[in-house]
N, C-alpha and C positions, 0 to 999 in steps of 0.2 A: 471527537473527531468524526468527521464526515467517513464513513464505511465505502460508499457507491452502491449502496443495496437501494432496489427502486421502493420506495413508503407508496403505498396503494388508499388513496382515500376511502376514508369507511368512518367519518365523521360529520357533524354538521358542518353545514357553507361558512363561512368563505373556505375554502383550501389555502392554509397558511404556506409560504415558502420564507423557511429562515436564512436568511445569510449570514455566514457565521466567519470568524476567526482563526486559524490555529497554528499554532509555532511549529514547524516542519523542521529538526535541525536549528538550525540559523536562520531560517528564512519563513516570515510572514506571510501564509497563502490564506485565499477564501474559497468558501463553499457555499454551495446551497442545500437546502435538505429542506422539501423534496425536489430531488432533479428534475425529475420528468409529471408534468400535472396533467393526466387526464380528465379531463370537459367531460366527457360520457356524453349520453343522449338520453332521451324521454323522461323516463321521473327521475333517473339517475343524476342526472349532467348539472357540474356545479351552477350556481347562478352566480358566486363571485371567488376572484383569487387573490388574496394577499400579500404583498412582499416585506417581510420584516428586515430591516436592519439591524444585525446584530453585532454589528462593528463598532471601532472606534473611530469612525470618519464616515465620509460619505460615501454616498451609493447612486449611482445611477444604471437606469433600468435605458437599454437599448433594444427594441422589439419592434422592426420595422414593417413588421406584417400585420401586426395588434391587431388594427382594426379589424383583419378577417374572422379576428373570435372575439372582441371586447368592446365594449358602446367608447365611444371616445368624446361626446358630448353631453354626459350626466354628469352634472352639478356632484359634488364638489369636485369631482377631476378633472373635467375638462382636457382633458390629453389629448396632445398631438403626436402619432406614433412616426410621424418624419423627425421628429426631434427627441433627443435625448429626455430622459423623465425622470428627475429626481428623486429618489425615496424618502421621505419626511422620517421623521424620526418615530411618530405613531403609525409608523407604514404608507405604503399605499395600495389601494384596493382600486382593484378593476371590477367590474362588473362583465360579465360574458352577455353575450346577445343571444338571444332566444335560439337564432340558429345560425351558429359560427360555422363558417366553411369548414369542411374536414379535409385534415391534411395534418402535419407535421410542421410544428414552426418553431425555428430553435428564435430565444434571445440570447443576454449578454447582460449583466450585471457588474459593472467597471468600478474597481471600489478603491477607496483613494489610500484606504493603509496598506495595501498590497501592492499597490501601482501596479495590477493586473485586471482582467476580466477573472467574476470565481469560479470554482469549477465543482460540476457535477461527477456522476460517472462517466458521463459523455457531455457534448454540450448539453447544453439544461434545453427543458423544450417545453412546448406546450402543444398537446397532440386531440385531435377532436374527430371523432368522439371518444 
């Protein structure tokens, strides 16, 4: 089970984010881990982000701001960040942009065995740098 303790990257690229599963009581919720991914800056700042599915259904990724931190026309993604973005089952990987706006951008990960959005410690975000 998801804690809501922030995971602080300190490994090679991509920075994975798991979506995961867990029985609450009676009730089916999801999570992410890690909630919050820091981009950093200069040698630090990831160059891509991951989102695994680790559910038993789908996943789709809601991130209407993307583009201000992640290329949305590199081959194999091609994403369009007005539109919903499916997570494949081998994930999907974005690529960050050399230099993403900095600011605070929460997404949304709506995942179809929970019939909810998952949840972080807070909303899930992606923060730059």
């Amino acid at each position: 089970m998801v804690t809501g303790t922030v995971s602080v990257f300190s490994g090679p690229n991509p920075q994975v984010v798991h979506i995961l599963e867990q029985s609450i009581g009676l009730k089916l919720r999801t999570f992410v881990d890690t909630p919050i991914v820091k981009i950093g800056s200069g040698t630090s700042q990831l160059t891509q982000v991951q989102w695994m599915n680790g559910t038993n259904g789908k996943a789709t990724l809601w991130f209407p701001n993307g583009a201000e931190v992640f290329e949305d026309t590199v081959p194999p993604t091609n994403v369009n960040f007005a539109h919903l973005i499916p997570i494949p089952a081998g994930g999907l990987t974005l690529k960050v942009k050399a230099k993403p706006a900095q600011d605070d951008y929460h997404y949304h990960i709506y995942c179809e065995v929970s019939k909810d959005c998952a949840h972080g410690n807070s909303e899930p975000q992606v923060t730059c740098p």
